[in-house]
DRENTORKOL-3810 file (N, C-alpha, C; in nm, 4 decimals):
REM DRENTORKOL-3810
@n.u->0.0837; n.v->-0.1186; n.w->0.0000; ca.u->0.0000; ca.v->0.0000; ca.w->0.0000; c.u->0.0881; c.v->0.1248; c.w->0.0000
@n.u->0.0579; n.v->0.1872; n.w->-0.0725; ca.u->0.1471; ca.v->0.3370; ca.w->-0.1020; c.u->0.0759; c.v->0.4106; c.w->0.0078
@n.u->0.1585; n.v->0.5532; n.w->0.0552; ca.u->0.1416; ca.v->0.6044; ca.w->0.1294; c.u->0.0674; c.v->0.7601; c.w->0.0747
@n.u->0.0967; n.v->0.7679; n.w->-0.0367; ca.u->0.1252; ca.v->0.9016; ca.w->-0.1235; c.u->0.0488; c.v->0.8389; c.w->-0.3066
@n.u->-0.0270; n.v->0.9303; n.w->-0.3324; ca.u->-0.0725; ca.v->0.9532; ca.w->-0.4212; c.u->0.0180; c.v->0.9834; c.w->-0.5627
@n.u->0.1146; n.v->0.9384; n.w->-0.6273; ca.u->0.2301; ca.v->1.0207; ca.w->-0.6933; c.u->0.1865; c.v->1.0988; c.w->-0.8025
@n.u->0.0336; n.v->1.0057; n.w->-0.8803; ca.u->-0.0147; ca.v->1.0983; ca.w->-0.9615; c.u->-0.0913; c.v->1.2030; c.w->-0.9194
@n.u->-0.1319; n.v->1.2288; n.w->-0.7919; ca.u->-0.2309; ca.v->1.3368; ca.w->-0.7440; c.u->-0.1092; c.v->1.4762; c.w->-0.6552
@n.u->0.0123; n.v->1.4665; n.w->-0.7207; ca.u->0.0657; ca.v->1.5758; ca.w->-0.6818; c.u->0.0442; c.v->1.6599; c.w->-0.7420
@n.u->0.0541; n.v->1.7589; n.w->-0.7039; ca.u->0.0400; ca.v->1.8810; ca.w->-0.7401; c.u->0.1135; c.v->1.9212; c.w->-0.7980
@n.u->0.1685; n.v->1.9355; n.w->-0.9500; ca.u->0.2672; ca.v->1.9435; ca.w->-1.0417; c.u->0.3004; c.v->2.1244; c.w->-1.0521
@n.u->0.1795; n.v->2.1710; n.w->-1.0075; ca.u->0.2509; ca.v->2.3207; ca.w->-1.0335; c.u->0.3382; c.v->2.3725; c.w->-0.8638
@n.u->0.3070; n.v->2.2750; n.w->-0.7628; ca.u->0.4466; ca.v->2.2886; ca.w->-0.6880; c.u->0.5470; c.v->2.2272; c.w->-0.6940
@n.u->0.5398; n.v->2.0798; n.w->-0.7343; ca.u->0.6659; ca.v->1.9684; ca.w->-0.7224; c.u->0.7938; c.v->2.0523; c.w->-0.7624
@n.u->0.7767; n.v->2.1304; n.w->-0.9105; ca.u->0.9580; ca.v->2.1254; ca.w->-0.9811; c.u->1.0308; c.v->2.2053; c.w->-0.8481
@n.u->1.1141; n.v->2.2166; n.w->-0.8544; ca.u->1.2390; ca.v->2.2534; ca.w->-0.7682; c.u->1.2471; c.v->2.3963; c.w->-0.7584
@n.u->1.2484; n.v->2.4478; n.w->-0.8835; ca.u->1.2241; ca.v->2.5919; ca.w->-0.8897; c.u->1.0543; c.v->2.6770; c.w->-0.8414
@n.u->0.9592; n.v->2.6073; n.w->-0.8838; ca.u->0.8017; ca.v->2.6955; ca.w->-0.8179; c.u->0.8443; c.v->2.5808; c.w->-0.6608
@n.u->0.8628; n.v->2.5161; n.w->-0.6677; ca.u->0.8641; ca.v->2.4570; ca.w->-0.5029; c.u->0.9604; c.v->2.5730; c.w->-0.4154
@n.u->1.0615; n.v->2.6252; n.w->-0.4745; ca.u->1.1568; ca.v->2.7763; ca.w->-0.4117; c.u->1.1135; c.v->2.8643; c.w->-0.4352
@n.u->1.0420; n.v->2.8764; n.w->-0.5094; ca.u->0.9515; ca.v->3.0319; ca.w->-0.5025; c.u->0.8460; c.v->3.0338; c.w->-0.4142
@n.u->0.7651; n.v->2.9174; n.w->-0.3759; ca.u->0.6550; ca.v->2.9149; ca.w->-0.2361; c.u->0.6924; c.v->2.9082; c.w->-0.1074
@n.u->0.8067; n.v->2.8172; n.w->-0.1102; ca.u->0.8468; ca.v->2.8273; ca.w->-0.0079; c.u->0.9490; c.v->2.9725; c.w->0.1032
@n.u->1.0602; n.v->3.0532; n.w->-0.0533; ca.u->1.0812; ca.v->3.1578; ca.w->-0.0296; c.u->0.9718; c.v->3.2409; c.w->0.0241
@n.u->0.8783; n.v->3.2802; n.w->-0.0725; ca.u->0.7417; ca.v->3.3489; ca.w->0.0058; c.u->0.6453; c.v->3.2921; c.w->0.0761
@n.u->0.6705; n.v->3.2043; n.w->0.1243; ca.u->0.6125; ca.v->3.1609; ca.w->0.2789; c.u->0.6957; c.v->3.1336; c.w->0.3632
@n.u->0.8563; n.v->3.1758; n.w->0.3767; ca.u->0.8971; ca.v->3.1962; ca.w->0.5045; c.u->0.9320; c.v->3.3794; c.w->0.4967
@n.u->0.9656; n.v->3.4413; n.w->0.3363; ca.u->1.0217; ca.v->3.5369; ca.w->0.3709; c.u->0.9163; c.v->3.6540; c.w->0.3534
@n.u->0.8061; n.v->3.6407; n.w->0.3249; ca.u->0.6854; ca.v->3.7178; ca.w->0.2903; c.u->0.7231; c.v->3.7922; c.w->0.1081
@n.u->0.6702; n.v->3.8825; n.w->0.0422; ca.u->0.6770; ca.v->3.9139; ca.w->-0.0168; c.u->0.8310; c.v->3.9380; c.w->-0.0702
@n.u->0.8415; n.v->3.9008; n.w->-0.1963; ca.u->0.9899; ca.v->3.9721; ca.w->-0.2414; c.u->0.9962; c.v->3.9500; c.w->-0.4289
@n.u->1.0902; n.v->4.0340; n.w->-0.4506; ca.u->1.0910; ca.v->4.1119; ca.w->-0.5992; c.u->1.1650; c.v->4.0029; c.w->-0.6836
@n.u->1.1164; n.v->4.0170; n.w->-0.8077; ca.u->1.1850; ca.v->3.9784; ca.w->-0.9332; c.u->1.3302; c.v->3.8867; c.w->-0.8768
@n.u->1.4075; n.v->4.0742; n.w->-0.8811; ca.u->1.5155; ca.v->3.9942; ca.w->-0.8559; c.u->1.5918; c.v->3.9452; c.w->-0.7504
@n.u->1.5275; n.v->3.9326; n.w->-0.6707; ca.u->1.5924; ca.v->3.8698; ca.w->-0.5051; c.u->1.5326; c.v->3.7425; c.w->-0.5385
@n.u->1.4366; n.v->3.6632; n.w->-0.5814; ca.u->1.4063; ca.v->3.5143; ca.w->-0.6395; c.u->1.5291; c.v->3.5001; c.w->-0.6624
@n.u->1.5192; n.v->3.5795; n.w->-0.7883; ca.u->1.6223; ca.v->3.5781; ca.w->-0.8910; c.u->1.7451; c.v->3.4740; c.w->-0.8660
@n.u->1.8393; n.v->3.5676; n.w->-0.8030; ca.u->1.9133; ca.v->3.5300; ca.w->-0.7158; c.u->1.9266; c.v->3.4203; c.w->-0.5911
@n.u->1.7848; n.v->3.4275; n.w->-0.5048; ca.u->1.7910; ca.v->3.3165; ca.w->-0.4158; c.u->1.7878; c.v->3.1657; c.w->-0.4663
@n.u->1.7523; n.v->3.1923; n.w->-0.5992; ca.u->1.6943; ca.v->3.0178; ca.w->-0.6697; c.u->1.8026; c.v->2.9796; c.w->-0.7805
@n.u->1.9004; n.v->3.0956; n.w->-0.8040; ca.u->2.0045; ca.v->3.0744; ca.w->-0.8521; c.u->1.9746; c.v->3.0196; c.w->-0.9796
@n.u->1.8646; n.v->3.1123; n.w->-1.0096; ca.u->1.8141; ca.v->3.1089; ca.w->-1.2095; c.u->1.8052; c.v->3.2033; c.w->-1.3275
@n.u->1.7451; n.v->3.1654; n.w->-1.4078; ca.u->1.8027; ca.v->3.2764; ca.w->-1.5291; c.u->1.6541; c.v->3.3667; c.w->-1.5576
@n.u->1.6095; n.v->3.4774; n.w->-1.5868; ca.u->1.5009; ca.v->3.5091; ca.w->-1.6255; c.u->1.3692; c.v->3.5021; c.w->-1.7100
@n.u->1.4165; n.v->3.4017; n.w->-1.7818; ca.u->1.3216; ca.v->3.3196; ca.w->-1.8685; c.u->1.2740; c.v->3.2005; c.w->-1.8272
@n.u->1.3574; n.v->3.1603; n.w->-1.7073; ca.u->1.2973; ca.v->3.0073; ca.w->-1.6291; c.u->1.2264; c.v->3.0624; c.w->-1.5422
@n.u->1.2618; n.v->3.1633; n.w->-1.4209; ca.u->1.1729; ca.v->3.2412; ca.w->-1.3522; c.u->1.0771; c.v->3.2771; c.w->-1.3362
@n.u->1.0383; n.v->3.3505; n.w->-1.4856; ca.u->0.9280; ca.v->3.4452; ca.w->-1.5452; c.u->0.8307; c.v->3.3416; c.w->-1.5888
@n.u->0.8829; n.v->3.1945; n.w->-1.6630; ca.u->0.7965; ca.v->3.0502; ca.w->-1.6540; c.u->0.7134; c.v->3.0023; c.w->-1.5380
@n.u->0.7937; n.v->2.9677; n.w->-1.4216; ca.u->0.7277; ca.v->2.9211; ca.w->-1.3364; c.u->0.6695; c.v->3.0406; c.w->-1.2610
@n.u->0.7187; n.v->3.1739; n.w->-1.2377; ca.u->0.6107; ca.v->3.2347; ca.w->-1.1768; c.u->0.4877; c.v->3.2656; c.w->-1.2453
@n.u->0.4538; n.v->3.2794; n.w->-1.3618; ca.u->0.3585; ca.v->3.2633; ca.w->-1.4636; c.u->0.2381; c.v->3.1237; c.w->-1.4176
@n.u->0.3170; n.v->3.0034; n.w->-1.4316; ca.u->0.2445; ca.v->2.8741; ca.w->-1.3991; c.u->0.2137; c.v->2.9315; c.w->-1.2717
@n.u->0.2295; n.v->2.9790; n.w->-1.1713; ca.u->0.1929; ca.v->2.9747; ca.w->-1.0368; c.u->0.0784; c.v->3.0933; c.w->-1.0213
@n.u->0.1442; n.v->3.2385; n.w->-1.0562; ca.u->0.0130; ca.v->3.3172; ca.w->-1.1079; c.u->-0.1062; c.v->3.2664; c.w->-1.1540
@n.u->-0.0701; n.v->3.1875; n.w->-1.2749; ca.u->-0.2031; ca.v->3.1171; ca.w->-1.3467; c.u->-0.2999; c.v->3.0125; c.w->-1.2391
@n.u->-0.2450; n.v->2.9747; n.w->-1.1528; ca.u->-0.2960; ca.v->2.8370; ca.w->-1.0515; c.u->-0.3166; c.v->2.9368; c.w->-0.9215
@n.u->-0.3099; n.v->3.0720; n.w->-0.9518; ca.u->-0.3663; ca.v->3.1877; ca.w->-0.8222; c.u->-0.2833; c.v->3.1222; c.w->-0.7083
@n.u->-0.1668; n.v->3.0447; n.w->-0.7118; ca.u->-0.0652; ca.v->3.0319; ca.w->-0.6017; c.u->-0.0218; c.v->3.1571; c.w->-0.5239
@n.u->0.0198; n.v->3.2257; n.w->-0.6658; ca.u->0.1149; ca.v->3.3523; ca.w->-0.6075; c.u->0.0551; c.v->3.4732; c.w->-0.6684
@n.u->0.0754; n.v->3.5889; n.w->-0.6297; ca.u->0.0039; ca.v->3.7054; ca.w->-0.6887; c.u->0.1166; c.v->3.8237; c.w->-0.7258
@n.u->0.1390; n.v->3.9153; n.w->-0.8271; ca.u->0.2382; ca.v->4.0154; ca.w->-0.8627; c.u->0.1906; c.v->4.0969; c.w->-0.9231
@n.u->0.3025; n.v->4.2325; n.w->-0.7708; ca.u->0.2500; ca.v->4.3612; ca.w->-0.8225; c.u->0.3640; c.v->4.4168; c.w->-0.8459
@n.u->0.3081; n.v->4.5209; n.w->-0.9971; ca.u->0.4369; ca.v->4.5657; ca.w->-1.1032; c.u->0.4228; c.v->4.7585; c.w->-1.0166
@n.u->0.5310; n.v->4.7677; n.w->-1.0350; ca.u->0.5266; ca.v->4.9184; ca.w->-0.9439; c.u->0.6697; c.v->4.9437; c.w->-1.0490
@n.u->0.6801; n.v->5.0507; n.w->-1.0268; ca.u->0.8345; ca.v->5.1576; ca.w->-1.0888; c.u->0.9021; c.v->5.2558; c.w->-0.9581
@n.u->1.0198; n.v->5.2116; n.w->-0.9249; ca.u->1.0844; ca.v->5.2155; ca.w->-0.8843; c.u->1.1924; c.v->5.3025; c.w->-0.9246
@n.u->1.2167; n.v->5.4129; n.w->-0.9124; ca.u->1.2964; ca.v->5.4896; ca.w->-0.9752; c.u->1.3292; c.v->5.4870; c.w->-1.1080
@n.u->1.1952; n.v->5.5094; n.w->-1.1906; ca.u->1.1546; ca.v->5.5051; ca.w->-1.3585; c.u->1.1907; c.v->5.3150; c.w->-1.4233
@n.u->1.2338; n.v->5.2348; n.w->-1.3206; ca.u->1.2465; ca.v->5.0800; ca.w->-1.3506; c.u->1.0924; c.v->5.0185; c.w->-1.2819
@n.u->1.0763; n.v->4.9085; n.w->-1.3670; ca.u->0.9585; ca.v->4.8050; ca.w->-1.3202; c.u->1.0109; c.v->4.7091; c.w->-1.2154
@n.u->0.9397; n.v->4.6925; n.w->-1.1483; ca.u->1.0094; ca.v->4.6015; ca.w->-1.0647; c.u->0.8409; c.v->4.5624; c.w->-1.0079
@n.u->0.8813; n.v->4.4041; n.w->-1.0082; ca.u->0.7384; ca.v->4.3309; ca.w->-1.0016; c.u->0.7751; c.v->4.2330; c.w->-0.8414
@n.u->0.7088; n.v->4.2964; n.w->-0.7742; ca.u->0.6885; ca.v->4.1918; ca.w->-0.6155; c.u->0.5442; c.v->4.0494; c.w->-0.6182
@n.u->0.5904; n.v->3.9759; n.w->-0.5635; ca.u->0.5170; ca.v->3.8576; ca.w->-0.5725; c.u->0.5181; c.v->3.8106; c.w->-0.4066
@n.u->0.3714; n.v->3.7914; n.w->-0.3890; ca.u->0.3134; ca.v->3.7230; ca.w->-0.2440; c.u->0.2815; c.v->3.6010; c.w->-0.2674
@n.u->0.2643; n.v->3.4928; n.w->-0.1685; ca.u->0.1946; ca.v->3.3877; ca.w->-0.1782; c.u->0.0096; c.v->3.3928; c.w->-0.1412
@n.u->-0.0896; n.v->3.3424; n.w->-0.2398; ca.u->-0.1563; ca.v->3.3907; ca.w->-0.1699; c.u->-0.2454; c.v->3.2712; c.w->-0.0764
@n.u->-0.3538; n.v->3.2845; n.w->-0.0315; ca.u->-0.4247; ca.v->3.1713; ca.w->0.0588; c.u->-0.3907; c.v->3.0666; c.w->-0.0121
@n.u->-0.4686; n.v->3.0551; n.w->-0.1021; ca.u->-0.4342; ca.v->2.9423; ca.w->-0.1831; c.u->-0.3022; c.v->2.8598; c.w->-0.2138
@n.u->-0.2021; n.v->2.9434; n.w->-0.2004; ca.u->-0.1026; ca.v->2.8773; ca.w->-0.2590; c.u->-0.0717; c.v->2.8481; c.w->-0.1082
@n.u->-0.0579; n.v->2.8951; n.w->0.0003; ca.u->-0.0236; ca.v->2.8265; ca.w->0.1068; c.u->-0.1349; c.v->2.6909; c.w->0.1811
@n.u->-0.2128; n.v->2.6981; n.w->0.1244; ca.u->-0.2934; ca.v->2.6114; ca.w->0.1138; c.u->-0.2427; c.v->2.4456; c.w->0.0335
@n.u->-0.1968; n.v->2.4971; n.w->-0.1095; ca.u->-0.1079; ca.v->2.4269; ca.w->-0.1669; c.u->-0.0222; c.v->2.3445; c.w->-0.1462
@n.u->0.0952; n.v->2.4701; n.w->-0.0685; ca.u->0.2009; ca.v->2.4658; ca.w->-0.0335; c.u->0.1993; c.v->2.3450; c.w->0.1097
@n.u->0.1065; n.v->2.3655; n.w->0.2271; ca.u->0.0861; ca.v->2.2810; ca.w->0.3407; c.u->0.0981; c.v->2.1513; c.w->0.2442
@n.u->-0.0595; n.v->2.1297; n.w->0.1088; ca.u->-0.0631; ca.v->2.0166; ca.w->0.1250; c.u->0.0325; c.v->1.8970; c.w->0.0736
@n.u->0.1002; n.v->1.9557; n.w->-0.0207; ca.u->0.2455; ca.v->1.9160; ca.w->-0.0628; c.u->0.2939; c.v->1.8708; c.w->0.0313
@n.u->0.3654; n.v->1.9651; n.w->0.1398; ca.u->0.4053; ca.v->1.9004; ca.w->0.1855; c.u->0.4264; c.v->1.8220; c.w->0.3314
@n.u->0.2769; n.v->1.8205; n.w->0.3335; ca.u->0.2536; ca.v->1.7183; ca.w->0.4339; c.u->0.2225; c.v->1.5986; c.w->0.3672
@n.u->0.2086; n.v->1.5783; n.w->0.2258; ca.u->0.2011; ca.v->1.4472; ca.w->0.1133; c.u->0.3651; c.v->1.4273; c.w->0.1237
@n.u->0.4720; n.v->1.4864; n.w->0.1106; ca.u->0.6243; ca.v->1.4725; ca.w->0.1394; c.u->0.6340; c.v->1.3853; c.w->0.2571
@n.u->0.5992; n.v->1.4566; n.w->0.3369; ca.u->0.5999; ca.v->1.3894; ca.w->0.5106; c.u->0.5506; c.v->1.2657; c.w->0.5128
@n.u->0.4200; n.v->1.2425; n.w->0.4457; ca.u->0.4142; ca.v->1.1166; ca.w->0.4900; c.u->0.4619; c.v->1.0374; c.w->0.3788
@n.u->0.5329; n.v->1.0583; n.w->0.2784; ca.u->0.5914; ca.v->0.9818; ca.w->0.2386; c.u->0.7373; c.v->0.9652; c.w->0.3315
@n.u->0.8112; n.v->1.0246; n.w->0.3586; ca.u->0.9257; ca.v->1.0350; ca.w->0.4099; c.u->0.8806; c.v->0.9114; c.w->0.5524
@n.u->0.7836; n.v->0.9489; n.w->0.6053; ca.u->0.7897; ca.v->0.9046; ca.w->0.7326; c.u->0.7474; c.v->0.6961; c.w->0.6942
@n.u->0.6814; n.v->0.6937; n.w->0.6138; ca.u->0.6567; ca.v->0.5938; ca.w->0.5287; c.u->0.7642; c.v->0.4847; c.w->0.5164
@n.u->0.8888; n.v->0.5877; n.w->0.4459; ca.u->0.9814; ca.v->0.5145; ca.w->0.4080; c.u->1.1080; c.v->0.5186; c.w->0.5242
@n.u->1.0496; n.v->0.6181; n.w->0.6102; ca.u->1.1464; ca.v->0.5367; ca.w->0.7291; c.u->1.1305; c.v->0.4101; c.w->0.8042
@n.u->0.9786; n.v->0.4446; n.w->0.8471; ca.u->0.8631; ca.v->0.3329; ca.w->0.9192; c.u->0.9486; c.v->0.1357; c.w->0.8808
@n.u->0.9486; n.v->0.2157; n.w->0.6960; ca.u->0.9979; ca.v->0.0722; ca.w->0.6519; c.u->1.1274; c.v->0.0530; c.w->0.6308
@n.u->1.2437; n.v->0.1240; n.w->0.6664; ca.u->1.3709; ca.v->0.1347; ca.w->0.6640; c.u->1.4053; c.v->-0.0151; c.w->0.6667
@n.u->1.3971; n.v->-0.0693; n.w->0.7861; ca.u->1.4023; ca.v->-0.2069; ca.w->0.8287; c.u->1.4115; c.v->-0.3124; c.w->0.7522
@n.u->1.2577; n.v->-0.3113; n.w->0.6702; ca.u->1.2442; ca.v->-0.4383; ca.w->0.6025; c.u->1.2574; c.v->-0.4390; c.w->0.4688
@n.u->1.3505; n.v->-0.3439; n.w->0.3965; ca.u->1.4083; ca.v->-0.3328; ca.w->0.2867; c.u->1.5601; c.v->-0.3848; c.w->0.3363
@n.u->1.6140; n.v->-0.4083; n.w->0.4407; ca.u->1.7726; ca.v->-0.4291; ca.w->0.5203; c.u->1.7415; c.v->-0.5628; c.w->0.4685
END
């Protein structure tokens, strides 16, 4: 018996990159373009992808403001996406805890 659903994940959090962008803005609250940017250690066309997919799935929300005559676009997480975000990964957890449970009888 599986513990975890693998096809009922939630594909617009799993990749590595929107999984660091929810999680960045749900520990660090709101933050810009380019501080992602930088924290996820990506290029602007992969970025501008997955925050797009996540916008589109009302995960995350972005507001475009000008900043000393520059755009600069801030992004929140919103209910939903922390909503998301919990259920991910408490589907993680119990997989993890799953495959400790059975550590043993794979030895």
């Amino acid at each position: 018996m599986n513990p975890i659903d693998f096809n009922g994940l939630d594909t617009a959090v799993h990749g590595p990159i929107r999984l660091g962008i929810m999680t960045a803005l749900q520990m660090d609250g709101p933050l810009d373009f380019t501080t992602l940017k930088k924290r996820l250690n990506t290029v602007d066309g992969s970025l501008n992808l997955h925050l797009g997919k996540l916008e589109e799935c009302a995960y995350i929300a972005g507001k475009k403001a000008f900043v000393n005559l520059r755009p600069k676009t801030t992004y929140k997480i919103t209910i939903t996406g922390r909503k998301a975000l919990a259920n991910y990964l408490q589907s993680m957890k119990s997989l993890i805890d799953y495959m400790e449970s059975n550590k043993e009888k794979s030895i």
